[in-house]
N, CA, C and O atoms as a MOPAC input file, in Angstrom:
PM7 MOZYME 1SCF
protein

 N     69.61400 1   -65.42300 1    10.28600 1
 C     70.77200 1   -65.13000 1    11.08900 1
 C     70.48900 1   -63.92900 1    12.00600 1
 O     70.60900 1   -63.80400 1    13.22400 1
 N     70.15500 1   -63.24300 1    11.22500 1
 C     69.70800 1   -61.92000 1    12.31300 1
 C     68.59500 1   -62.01500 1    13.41000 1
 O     68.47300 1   -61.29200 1    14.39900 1
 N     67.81300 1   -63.06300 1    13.02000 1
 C     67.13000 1   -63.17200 1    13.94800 1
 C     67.39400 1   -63.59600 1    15.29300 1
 O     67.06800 1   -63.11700 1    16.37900 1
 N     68.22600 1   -64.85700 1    14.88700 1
 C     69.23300 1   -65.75000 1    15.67200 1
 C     70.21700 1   -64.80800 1    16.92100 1
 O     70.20500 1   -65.12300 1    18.11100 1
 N     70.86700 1   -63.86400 1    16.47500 1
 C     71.82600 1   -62.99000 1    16.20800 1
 C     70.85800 1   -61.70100 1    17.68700 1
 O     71.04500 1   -61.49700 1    18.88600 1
 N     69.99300 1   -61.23200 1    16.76000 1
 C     69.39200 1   -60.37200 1    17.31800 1
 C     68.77100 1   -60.38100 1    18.45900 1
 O     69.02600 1   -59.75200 1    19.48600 1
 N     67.57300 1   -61.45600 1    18.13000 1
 C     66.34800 1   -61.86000 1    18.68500 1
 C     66.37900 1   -63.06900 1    19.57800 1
 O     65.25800 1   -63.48600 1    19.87300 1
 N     67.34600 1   -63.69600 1    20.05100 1
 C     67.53700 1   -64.89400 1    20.46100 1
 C     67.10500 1   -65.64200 1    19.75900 1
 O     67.29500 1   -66.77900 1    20.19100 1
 N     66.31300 1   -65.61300 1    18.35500 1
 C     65.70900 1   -66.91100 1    17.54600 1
 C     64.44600 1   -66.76600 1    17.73500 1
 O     63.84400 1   -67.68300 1    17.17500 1
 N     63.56100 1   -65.83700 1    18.41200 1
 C     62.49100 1   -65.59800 1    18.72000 1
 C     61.64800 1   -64.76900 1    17.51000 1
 O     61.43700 1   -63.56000 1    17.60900 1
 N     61.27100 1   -65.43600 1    16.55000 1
 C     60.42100 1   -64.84500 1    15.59600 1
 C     59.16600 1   -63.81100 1    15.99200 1
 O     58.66500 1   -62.83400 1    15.43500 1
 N     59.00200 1   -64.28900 1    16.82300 1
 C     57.51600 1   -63.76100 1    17.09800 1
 C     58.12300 1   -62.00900 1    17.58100 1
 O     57.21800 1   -61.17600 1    17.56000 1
 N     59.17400 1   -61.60700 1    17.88300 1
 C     59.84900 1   -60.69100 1    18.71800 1
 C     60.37800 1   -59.94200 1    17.54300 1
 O     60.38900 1   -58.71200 1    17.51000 1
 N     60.75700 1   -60.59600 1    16.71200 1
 C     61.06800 1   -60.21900 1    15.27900 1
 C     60.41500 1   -59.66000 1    14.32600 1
 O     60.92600 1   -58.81800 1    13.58700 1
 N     58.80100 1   -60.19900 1    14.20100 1
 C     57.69300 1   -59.83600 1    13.38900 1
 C     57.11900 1   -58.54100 1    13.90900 1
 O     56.26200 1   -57.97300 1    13.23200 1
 N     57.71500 1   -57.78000 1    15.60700 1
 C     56.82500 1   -56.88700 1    16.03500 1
 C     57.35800 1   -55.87100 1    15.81000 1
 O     56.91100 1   -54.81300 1    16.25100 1
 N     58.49000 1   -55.94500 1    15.03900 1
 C     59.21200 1   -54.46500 1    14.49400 1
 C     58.43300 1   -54.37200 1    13.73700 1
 O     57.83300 1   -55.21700 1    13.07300 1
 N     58.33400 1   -52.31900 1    13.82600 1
 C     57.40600 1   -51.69900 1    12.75600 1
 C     58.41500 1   -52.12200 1    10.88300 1
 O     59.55900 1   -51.95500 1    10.46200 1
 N     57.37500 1   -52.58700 1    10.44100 1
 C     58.18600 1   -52.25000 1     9.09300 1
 C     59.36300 1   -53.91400 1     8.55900 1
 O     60.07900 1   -54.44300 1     9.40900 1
 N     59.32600 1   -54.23800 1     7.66000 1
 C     60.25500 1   -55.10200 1     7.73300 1
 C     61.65000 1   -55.01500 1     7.26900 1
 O     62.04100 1   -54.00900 1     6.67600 1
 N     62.47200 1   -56.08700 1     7.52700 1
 C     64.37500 1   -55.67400 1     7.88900 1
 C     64.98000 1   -55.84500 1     6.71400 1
 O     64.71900 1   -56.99600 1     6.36300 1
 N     65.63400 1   -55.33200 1     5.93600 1
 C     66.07000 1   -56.24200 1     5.03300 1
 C     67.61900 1   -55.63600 1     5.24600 1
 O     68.22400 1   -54.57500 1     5.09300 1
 N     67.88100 1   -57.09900 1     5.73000 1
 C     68.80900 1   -57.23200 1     5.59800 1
 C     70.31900 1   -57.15700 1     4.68700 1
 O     70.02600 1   -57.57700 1     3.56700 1
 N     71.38000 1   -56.89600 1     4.70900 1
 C     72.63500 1   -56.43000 1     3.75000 1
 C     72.48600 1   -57.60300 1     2.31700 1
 O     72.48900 1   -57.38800 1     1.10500 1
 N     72.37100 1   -58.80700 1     3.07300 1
 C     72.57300 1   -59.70800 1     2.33000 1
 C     71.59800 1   -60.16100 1     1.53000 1
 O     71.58600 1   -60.48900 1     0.34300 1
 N     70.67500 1   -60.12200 1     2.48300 1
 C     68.78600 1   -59.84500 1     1.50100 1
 C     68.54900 1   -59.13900 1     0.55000 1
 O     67.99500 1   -59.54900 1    -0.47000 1
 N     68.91500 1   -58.02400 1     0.73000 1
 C     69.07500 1   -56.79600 1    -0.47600 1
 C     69.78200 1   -56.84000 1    -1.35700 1
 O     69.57400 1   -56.22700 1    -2.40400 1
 N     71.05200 1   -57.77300 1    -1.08600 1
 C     71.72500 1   -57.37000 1    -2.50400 1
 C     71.27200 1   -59.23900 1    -2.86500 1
 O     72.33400 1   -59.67900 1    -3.30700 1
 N     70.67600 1   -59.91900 1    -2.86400 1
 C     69.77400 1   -61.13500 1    -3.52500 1
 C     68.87600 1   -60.55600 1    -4.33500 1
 O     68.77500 1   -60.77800 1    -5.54100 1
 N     67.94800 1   -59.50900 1    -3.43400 1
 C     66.92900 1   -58.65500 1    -4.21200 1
 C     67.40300 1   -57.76800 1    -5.50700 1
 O     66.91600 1   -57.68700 1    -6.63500 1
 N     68.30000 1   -57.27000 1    -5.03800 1
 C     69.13700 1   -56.39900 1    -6.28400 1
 C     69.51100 1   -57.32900 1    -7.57900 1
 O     69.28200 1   -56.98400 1    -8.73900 1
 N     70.15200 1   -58.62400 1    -7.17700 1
 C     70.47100 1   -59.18200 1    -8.18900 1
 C     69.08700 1   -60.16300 1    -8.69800 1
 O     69.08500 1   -60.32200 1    -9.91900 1
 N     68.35300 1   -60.59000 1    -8.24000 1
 C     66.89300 1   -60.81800 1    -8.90900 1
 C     66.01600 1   -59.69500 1    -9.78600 1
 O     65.27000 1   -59.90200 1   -10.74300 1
 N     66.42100 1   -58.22000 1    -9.01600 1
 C     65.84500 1   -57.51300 1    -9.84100 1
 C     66.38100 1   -57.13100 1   -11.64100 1
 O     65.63700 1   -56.92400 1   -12.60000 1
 N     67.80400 1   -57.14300 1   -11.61000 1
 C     68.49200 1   -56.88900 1   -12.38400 1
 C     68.49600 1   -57.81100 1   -13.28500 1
 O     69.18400 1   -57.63100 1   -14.29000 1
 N     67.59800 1   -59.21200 1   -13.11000 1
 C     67.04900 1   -60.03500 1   -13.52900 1
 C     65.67000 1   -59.83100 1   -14.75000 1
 O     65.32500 1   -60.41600 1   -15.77700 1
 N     65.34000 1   -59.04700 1   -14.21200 1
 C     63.58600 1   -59.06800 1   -14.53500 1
 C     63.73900 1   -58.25400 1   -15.83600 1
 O     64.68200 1   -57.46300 1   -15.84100 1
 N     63.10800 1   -58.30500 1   -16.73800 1
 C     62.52900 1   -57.60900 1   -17.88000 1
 C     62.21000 1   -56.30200 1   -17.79500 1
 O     61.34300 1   -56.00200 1   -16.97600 1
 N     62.70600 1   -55.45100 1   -18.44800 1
 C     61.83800 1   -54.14800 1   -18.75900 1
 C     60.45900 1   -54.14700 1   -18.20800 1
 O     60.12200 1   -53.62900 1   -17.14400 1
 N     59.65300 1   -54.82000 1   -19.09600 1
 C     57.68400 1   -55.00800 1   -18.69600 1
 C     57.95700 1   -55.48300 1   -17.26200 1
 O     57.97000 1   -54.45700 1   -16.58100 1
 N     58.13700 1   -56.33800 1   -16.63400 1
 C     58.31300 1   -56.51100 1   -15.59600 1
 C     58.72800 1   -56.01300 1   -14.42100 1
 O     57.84400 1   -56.09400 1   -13.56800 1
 N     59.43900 1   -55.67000 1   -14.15200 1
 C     60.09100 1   -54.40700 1   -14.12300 1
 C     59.28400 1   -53.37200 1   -13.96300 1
 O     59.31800 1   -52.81900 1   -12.86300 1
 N     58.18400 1   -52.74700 1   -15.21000 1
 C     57.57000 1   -51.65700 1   -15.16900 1
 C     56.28200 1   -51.95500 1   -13.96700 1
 O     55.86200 1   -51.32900 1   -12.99400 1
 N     55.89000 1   -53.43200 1   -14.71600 1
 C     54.52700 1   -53.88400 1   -13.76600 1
 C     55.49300 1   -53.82700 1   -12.31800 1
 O     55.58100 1   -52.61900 1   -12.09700 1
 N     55.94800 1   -54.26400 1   -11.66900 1
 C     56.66000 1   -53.95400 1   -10.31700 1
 C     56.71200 1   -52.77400 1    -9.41100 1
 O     56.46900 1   -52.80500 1    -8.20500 1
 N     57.08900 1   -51.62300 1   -10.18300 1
 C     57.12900 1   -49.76200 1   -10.06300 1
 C     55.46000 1   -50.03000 1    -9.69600 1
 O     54.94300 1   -50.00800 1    -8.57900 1
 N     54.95200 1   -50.23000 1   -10.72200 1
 C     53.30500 1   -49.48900 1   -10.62600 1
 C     52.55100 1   -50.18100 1    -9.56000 1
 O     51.52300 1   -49.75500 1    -9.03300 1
 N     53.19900 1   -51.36200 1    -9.27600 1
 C     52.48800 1   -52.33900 1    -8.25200 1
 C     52.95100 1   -51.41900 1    -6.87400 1
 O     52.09900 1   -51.04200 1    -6.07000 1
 N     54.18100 1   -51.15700 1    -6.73300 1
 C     54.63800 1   -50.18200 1    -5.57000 1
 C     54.21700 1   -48.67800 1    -5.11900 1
 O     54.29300 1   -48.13400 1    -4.01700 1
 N     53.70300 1   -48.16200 1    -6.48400 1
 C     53.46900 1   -46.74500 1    -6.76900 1
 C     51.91100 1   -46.83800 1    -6.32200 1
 O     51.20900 1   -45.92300 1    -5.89100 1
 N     51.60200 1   -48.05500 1    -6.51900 1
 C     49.75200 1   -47.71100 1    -6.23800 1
 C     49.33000 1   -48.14600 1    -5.09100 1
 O     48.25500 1   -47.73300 1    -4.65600 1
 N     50.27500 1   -49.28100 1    -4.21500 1
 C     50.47700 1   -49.70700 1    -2.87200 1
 C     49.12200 1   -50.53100 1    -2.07600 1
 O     48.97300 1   -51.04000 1    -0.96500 1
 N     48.30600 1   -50.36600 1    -3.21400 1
 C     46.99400 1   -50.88200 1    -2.84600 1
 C     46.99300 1   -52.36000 1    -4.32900 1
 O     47.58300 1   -52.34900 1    -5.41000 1
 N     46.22500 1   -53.26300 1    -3.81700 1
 C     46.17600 1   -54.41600 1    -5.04300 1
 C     45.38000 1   -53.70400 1    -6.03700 1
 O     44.40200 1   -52.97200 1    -5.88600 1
 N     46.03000 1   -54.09000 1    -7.12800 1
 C     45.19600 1   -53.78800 1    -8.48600 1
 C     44.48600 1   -54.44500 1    -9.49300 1
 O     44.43500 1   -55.67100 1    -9.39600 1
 N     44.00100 1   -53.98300 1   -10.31000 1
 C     42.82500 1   -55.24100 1   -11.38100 1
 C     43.78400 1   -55.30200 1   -12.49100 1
 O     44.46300 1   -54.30900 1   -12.75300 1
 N     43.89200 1   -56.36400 1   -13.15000 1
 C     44.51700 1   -56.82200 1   -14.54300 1
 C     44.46300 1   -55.63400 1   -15.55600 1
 O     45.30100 1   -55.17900 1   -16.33500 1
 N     43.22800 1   -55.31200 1   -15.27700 1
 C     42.53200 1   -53.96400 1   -16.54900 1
 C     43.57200 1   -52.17300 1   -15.89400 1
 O     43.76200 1   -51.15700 1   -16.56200 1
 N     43.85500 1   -52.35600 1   -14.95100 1
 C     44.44400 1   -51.47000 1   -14.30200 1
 C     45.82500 1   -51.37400 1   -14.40600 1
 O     46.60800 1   -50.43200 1   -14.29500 1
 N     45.94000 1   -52.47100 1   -14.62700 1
 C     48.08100 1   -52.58200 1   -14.88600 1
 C     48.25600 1   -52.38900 1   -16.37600 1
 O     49.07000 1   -51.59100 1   -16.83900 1
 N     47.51600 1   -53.09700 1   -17.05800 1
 C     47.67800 1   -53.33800 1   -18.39500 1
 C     47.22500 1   -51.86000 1   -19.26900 1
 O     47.51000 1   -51.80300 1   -20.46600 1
 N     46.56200 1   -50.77200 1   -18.64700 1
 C     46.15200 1   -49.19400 1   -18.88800 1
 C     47.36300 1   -48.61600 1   -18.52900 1
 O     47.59700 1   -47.65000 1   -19.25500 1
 N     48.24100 1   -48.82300 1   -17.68700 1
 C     49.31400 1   -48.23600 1   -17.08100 1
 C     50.52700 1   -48.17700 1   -18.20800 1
 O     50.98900 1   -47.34700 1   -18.99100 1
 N     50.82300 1   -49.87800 1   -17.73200 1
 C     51.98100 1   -50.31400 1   -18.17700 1
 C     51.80800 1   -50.22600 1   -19.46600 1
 O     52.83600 1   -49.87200 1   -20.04300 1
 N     50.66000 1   -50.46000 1   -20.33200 1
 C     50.79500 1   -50.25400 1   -21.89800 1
 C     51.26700 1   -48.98300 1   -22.20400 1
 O     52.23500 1   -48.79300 1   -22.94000 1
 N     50.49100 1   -47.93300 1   -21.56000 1
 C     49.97000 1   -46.57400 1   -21.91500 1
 C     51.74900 1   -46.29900 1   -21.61200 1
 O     52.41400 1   -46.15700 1   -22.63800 1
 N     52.33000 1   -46.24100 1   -20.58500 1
 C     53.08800 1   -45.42100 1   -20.04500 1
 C     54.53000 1   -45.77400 1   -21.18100 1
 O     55.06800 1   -44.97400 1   -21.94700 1
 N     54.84900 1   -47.11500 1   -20.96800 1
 C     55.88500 1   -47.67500 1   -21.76000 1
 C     55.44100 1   -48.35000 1   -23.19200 1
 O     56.18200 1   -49.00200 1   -23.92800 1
 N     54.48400 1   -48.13600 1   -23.34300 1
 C     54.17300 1   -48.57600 1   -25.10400 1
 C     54.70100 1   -50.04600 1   -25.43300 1
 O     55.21800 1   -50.61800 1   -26.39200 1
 N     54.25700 1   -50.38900 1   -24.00000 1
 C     54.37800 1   -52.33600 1   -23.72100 1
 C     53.58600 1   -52.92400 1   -24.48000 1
 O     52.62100 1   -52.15900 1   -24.47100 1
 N     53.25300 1   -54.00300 1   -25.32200 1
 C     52.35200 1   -54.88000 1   -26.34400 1
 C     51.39000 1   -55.27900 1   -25.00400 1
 O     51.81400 1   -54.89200 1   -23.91500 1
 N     50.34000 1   -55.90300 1   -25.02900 1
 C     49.90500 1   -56.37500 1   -24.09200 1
 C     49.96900 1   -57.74600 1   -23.79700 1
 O     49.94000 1   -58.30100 1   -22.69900 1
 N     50.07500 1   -58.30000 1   -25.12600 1
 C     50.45700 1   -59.83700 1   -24.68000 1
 C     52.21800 1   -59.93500 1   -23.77200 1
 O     52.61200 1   -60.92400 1   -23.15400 1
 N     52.92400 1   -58.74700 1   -23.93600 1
 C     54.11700 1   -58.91700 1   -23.27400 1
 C     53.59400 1   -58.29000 1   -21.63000 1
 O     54.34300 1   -58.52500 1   -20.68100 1
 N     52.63800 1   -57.71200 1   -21.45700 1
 C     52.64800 1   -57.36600 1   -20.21400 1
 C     51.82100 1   -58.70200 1   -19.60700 1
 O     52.19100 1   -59.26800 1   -18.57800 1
 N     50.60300 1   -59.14300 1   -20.42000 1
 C     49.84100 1   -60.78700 1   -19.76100 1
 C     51.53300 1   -61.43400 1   -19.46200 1
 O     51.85500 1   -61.38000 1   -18.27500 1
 N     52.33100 1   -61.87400 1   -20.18400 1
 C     53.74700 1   -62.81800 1   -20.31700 1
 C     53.86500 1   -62.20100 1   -18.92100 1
 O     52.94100 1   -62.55500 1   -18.18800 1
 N     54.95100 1   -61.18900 1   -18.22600 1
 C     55.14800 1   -60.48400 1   -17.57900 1
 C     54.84100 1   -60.94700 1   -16.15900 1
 O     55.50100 1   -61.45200 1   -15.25100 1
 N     53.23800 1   -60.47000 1   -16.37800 1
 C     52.76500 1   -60.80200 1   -15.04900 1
 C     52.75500 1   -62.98500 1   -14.70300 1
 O     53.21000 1   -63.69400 1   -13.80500 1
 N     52.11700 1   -63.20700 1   -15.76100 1
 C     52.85600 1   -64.59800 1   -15.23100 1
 C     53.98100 1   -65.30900 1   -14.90800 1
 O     54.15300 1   -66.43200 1   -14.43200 1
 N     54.71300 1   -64.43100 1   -15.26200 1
 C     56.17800 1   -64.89300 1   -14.61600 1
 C     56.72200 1   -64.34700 1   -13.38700 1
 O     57.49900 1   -64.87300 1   -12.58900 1
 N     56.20000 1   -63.24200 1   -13.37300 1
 C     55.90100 1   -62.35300 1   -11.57500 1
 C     55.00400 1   -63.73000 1   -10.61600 1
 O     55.55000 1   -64.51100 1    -9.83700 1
 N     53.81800 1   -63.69800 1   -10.90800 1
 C     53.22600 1   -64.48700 1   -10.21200 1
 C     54.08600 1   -66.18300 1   -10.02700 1
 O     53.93100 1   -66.82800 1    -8.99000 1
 N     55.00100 1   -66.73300 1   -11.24300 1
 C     55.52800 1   -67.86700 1   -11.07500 1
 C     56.36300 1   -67.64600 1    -9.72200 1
 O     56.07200 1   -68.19900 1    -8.66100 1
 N     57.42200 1   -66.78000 1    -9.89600 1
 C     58.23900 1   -66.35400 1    -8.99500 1
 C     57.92900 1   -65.60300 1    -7.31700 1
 O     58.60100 1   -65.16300 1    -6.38500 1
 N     56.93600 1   -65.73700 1    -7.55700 1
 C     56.23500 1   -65.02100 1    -5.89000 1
 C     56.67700 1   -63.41900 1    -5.98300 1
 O     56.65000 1   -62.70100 1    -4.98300 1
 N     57.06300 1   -62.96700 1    -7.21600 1
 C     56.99700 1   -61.81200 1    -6.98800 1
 C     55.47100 1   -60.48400 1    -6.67400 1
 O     55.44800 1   -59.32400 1    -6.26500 1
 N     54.39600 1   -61.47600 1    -7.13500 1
 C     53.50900 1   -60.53800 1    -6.96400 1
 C     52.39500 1   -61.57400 1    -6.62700 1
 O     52.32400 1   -62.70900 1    -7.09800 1
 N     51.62200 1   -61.05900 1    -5.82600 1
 C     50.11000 1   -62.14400 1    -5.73200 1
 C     49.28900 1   -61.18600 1    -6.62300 1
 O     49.22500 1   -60.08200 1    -7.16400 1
 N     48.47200 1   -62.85700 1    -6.30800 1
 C     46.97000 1   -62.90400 1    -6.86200 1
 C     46.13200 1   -62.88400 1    -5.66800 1
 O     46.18200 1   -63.85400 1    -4.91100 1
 N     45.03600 1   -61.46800 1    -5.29600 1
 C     44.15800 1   -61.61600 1    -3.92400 1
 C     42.71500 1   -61.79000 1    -4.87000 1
 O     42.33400 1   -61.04700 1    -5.77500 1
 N     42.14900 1   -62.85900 1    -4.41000 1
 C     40.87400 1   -63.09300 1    -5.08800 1
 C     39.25300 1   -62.87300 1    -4.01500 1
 O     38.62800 1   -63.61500 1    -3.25700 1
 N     39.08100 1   -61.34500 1    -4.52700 1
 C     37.85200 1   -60.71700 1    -3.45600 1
 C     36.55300 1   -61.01800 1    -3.29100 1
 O     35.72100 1   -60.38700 1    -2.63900 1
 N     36.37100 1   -62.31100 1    -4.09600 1
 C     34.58900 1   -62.31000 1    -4.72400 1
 C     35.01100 1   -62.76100 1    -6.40900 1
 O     35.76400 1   -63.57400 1    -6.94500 1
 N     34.03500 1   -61.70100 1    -6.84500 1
 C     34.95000 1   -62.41400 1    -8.46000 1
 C     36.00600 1   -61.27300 1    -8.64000 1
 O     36.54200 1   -61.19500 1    -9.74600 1
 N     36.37500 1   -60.33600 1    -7.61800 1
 C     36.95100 1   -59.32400 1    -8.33500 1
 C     38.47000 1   -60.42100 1    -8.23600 1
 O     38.43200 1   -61.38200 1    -7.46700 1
 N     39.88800 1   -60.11400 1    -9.18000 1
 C     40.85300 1   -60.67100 1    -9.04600 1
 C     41.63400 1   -59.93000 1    -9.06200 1
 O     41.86100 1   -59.71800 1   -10.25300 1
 N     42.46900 1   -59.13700 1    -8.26500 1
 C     43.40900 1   -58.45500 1    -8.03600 1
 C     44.98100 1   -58.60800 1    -7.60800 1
 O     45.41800 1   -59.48200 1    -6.85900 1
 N     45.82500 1   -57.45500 1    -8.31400 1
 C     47.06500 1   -58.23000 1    -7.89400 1
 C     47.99800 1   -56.77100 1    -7.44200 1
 O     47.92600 1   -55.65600 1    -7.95800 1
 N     49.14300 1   -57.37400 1    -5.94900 1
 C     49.57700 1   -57.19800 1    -4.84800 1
 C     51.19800 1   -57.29700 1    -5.29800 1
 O     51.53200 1   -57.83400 1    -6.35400 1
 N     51.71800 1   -56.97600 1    -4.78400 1
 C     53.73200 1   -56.78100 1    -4.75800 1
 C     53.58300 1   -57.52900 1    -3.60900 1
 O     52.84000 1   -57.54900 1    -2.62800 1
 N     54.74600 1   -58.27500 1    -4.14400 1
 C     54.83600 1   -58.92200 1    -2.74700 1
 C     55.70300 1   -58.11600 1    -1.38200 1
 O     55.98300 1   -56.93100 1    -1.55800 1
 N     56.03500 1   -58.65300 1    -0.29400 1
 C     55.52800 1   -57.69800 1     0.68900 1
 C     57.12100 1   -57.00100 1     0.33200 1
 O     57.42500 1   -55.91400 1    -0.15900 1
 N     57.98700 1   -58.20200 1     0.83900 1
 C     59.00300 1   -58.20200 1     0.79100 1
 C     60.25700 1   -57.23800 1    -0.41500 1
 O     61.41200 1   -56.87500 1    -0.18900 1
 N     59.37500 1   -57.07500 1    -1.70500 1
 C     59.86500 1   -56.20300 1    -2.51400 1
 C     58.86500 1   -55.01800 1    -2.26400 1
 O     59.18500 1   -53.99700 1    -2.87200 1
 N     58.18200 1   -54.96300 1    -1.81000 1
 C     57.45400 1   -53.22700 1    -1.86600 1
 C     58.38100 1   -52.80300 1    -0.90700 1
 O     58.87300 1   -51.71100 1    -1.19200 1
 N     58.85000 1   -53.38700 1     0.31000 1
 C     59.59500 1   -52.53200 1     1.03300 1
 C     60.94600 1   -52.59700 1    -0.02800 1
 O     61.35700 1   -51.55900 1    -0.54700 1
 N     61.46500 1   -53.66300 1    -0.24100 1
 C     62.96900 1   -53.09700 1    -1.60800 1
 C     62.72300 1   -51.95000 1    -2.31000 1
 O     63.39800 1   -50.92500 1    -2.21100 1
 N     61.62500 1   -52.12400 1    -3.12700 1
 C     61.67600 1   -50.88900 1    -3.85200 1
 C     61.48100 1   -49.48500 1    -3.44500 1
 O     61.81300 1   -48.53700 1    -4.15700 1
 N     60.83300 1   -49.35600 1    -2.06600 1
 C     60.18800 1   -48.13000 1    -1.80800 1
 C     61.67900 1   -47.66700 1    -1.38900 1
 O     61.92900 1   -46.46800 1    -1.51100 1
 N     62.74600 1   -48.57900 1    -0.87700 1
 C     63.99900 1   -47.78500 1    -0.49700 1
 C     64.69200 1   -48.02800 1    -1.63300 1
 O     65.76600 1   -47.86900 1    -1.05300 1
 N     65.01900 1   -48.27000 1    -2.72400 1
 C     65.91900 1   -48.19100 1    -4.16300 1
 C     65.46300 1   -47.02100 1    -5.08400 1
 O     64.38000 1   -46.84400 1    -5.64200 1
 N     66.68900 1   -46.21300 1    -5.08300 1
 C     66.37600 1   -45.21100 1    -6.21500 1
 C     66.53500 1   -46.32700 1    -7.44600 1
 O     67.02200 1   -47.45400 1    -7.53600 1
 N     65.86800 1   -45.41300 1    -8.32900 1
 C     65.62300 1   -45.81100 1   -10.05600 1
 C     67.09200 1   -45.18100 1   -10.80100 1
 O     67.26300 1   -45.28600 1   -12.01500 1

């Protein structure tokens, strides 16, 4: 709509704003998906935002165990249900396998207080 609204419908005019929009109505979808998610989930999310760069399996699971005294089979659970939901990718570098916030919630979270 906003694009429509804004942009004459012109995506391409849309994509060249610095930064992406989120919208009133976008945000509170995001809010209520988040309010969704699990504790572990949840935690893996923060750390995915906090480190802003993709991370290794061995790297979340040092975090998120260490920090919240998460089991690890609940943080493996966790992340596969992130990845079901497009909440987080998988970037595969070579053999390294690393994982990314998706774009759309790193900007949610970087503006939501805790």
């Amino acid at each position: 709509m906003m694009i429509q609204e804004l942009f004459a419908g012109k995506v391409s005019e849309f994509l060249q704003c610095e930064g992406l929009i989120l919208a009133d109505t976008l945000r509170s979808q995001l809010e209520r998906e988040w309010q969704r998610l699990t504790q572990t989930e949840q935690a893996i999310m923060i750390q995915l935002k906090d480190e802003n760069l993709p991370v290794t399996l061995p790297q979340i699971l040092k975090t998120v165990s260490k920090q919240s005294m998460i089991a690890t089979s609940d943080v493996l659970e966790a992340i596969q249900s992130l990845k079901r939901r497009f909440l987080m990718d998988l970037i595969e570098q070579g053999e390294d396998k690393k994982f990314n916030l998706n774009p759309v919630y790193q900007q949610y979270l970087s503006r939501r207080s805790y």
